[in-house]
N, C-alpha and C positions, 0 to 999 in steps of 0.2 A: 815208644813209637806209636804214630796214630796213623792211620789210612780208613775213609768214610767208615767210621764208627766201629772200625777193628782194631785193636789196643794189646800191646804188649809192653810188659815191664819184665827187668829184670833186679834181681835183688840175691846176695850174700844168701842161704839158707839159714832161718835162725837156729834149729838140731840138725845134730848128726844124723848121717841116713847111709844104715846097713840095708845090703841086698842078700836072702839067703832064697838057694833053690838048694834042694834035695841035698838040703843037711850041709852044704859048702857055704863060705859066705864070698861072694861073687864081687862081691864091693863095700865098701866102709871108708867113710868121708866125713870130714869135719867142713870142709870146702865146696860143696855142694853150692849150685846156683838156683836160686828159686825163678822160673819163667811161668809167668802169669798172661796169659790169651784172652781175649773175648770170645766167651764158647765153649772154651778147653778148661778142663781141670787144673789145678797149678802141676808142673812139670818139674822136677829134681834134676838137672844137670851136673852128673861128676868129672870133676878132672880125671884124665885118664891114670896115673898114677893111684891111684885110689882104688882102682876096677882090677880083677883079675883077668887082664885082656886072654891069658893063657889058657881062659874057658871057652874065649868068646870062637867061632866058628863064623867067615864071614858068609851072609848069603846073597844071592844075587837082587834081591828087591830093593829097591829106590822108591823113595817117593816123594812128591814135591809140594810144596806149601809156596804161595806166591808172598810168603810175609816172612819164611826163615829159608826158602832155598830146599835146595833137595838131599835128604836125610838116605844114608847108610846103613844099611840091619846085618845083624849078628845075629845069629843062634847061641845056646845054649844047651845042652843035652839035652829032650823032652821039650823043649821051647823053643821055635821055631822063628826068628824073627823078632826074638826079645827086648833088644838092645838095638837104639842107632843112635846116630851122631850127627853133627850137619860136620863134615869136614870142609867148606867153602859157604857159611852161612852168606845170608845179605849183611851189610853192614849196621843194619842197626839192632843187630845180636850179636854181632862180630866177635862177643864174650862169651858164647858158647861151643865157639867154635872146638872141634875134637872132644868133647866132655861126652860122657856118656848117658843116655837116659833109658830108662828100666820099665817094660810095662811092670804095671803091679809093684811097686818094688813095697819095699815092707814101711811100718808106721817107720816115723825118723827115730834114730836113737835104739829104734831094736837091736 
């Protein structure tokens, strides 16, 4: 997707990509989506099956990107808004729709 000189891709991740917070591991995925921004660091989206939703705590924050729609946040124990999703992306991510993404989350394959 391109809009005046703001560019997104998305792609299969080529490793796995474990999430661990305070010694749990929160998520482990071979299926991971790699989403590339202009501006933004590359972003790891997991399918929800992969995530320990049973960590996640939902929090009231929303926020909105006029290029992926308005994203959903979770908590974590000690992590406040760690975790969101776009559950209603635009269509030209339509593929990340419900996946999870992790600040910080660890090197892939840890």
């Amino acid at each position: 997707m391109t809009s005046q000189g703001h560019r997104i891709t998305l792609e299969p991740a080529s490793e796995p990509v474990r999430v661990v917070r305070a010694g749990h591991v929160v998520a482990d995925s071979a299926h991971a989506l790699l989403l590339h921004e202009t501006g933004c660091r590359p972003r790891r989206y997991l399918p929800p099956q992969d995530v320990r939703t049973d960590l996640l705590t939902p929090s009231a924050t929303r926020t909105y990107c006029p290029f992926k729609g308005t994203a959903t946040y979770w908590s974590l124990p000690g992590h406040p808004d760690a975790v969101w999703a776009y559950e209603d992306p635009k269509p030209e991510v339509a593929a990340v729709k419900g996946h999870f993404c992790f600040y910080d989350e660890d090197e892939p394959g840890a």
